[in-house]
C-alpha positions as CSV (number, residue, x, y, z in Angstrom):
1,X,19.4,-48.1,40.0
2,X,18.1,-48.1,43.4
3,X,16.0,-45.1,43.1
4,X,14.9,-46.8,39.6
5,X,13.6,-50.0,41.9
6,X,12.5,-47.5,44.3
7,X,9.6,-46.2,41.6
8,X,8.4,-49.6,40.7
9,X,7.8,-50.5,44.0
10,X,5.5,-47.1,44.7
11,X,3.9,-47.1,41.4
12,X,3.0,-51.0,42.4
13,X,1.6,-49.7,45.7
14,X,-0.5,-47.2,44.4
15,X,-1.8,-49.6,41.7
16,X,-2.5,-52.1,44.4
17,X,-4.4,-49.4,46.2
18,X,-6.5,-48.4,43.0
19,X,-7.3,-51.9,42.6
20,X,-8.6,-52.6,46.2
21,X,-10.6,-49.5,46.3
22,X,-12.2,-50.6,43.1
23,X,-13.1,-54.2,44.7
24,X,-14.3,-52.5,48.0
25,X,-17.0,-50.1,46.0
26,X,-17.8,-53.4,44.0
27,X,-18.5,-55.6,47.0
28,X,-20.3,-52.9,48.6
29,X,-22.7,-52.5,45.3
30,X,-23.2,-56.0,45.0
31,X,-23.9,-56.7,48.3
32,X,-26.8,-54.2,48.8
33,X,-28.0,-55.2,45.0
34,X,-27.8,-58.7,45.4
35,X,-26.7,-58.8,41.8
36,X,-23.1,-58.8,40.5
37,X,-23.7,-57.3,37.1
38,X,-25.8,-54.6,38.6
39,X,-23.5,-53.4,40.8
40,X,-20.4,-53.0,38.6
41,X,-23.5,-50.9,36.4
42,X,-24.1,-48.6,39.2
43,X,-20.4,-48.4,39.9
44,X,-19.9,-47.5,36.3
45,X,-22.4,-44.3,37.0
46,X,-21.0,-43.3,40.0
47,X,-17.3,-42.7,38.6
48,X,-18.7,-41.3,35.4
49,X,-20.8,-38.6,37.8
50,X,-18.0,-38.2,39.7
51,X,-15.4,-37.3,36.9
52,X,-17.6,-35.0,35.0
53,X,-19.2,-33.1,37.7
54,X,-15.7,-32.9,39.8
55,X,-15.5,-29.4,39.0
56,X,-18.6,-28.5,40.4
57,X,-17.8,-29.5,44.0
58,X,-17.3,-25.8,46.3
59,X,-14.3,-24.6,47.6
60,X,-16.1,-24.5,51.1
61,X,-17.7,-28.2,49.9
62,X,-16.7,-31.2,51.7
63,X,-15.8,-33.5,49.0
64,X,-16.4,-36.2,51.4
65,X,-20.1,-35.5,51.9
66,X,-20.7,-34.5,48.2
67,X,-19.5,-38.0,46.8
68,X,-21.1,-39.7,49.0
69,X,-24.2,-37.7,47.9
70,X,-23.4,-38.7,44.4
71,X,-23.4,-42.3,45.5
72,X,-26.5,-42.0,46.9
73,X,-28.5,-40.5,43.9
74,X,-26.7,-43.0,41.7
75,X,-28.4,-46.3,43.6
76,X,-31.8,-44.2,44.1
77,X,-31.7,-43.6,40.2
78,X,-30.8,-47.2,39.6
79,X,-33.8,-48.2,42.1
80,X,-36.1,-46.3,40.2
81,X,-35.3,-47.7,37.0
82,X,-35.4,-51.2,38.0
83,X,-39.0,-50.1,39.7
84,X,-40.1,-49.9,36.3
85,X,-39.3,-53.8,35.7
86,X,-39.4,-54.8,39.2
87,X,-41.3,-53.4,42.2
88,X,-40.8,-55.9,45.4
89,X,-41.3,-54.7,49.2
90,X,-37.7,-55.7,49.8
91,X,-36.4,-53.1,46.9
92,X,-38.8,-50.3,48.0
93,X,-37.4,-50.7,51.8
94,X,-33.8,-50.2,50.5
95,X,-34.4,-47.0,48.2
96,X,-36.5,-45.4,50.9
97,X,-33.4,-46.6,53.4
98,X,-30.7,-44.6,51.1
99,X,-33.0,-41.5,50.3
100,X,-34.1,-40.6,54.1
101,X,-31.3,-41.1,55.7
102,X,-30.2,-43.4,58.6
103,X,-28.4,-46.5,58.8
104,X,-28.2,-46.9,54.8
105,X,-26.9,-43.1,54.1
106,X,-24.3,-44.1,57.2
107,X,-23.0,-47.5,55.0
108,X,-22.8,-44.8,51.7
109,X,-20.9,-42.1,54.1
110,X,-18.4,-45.1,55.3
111,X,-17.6,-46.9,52.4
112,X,-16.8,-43.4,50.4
113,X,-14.6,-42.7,53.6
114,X,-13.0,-45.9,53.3
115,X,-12.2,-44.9,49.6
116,X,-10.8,-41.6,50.2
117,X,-8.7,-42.8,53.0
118,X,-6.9,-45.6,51.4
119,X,-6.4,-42.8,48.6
120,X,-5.0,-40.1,50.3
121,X,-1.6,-42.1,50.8
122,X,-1.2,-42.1,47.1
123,X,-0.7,-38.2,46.6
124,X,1.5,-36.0,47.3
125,X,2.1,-35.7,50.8
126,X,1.1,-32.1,51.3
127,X,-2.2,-33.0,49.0
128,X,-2.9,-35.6,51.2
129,X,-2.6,-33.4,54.3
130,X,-4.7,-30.8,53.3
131,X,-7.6,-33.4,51.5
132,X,-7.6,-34.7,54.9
133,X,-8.1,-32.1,57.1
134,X,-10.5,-30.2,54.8
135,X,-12.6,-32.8,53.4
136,X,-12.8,-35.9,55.6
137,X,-12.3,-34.8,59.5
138,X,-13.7,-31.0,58.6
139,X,-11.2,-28.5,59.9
140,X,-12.0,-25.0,58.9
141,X,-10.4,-23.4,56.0
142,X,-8.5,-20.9,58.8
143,X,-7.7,-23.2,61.2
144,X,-6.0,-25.4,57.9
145,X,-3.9,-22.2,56.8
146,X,-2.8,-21.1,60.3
147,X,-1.4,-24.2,61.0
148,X,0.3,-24.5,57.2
149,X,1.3,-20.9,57.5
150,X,0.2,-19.4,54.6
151,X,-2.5,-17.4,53.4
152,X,-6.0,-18.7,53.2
153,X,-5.5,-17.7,49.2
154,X,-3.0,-20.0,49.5
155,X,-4.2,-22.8,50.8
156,X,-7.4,-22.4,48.2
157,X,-4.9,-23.0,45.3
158,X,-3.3,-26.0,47.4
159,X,-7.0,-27.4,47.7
160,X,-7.7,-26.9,44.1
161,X,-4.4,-28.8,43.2
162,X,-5.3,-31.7,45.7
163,X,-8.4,-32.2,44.8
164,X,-7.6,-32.5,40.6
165,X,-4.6,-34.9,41.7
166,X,-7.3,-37.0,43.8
167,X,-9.5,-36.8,40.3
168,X,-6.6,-38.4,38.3
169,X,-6.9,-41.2,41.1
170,X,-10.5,-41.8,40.7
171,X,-9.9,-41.8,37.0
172,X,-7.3,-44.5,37.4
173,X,-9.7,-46.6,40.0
174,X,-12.7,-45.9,37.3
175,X,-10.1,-47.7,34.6
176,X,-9.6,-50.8,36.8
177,X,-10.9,-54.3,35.9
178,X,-13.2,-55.5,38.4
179,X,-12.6,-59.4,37.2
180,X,-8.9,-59.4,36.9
181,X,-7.8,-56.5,39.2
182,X,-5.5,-54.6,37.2
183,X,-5.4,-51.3,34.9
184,X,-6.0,-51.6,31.1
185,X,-7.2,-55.5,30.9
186,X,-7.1,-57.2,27.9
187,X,-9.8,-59.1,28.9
188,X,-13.8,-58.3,26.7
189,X,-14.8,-56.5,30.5
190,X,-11.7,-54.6,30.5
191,X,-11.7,-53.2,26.7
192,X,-15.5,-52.6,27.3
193,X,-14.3,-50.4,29.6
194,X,-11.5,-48.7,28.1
195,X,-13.8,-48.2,24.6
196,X,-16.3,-46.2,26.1
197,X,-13.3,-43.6,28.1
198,X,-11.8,-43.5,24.7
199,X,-15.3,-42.6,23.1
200,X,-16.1,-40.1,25.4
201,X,-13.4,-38.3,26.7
202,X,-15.2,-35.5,27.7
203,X,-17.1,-37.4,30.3
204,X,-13.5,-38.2,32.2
């Protein structure tokens, strides 16, 4: 019974997690967008291009530095295509901001940090171990398997496994209703949401 009580309350603190992680990539968007709707669009991308092109990330590839690259073609992308409609000074500052570097590729590098970190805790301890060392503070591949002691082989199949077990937690985040804060709403946003993973399957 205990251990049963145990499991709710861990499964509730890794949803809780999901959910805040979710709102922390939503405020981010809207704040630098201005625009509420636009943001959980751009959001929307990001996961998708995440999930689908997950597999593509290197073995030697922080996974750190390639989301946040994601991130940052995702708003340049969206910038462009509102360009089209809308072309202020203010809108051209910000693109130019996120696509040469500097203080807006810094807020992109922290707030995918930030996302990463608060997910870590919800794997596996030994996943979260080896995501952390390898793909947020950088420790070399042999440093990582001499202080695990076991083969660099090893430790690539460890890192594989990680990183598809951090995948199923982006995938759960991606699923989370930005209005009401939980998995699987019933409200129109949250079946939106849940219609298009059902349509295309594929894409997560």
């Amino acid at each position: 019974m205990a251990d049963d009580r145990d499991g709710e309350s861990s499964d509730s603190a890794v949803r809780a997690v999901i959910v805040e992680i979710h709102q922390d990539l939503l405020r981010f968007l809207t704040r630098r967008l201005g625009n509420a709707d636009e943001a959980a669009d751009v959001l929307h991308d990001f996961y998708v291009k995440v999930l689908t092109r997950f597999g593509d990330v290197r073995e030697t590839e922080k996974l750190r530095a390639w989301m946040r690259r994601v991130l940052e073609t995702t708003l340049i992308d969206h910038y462009r295509a509102q360009g089209k409609k809308r072309q202020s000074e203010s809108d051209y500052r910000i693109e130019e901001s996120v696509r040469l570097g500097g203080e807006g590729r810094d807020d992109l590098d922290f707030i995918v940090c930030m996302c990463l970190y608060k997910l870590l805790p919800t794997l596996k301890a030994d996943y979260a171990d080896v995501l952390w060392r390898a793909d947020l503070i950088g420790e070399s591949r042999e440093s990582i398997a001499a202080g695990l002691g076991i083969t660099e082989s090893n430790l690539r199949v460890r890192l594989h496994r990680a990183r598809q077990a951090l995948r199923q937690r982006l995938e759960e985040t991606c699923r989370t209703c930005p209005i009401h804060g939980y998995l699987d709403c019933d409200c129109a946003h949250g079946s939106i949401v849940r219609a298009e993973i059902m349509e295309n399957p594929t894409e997560l």
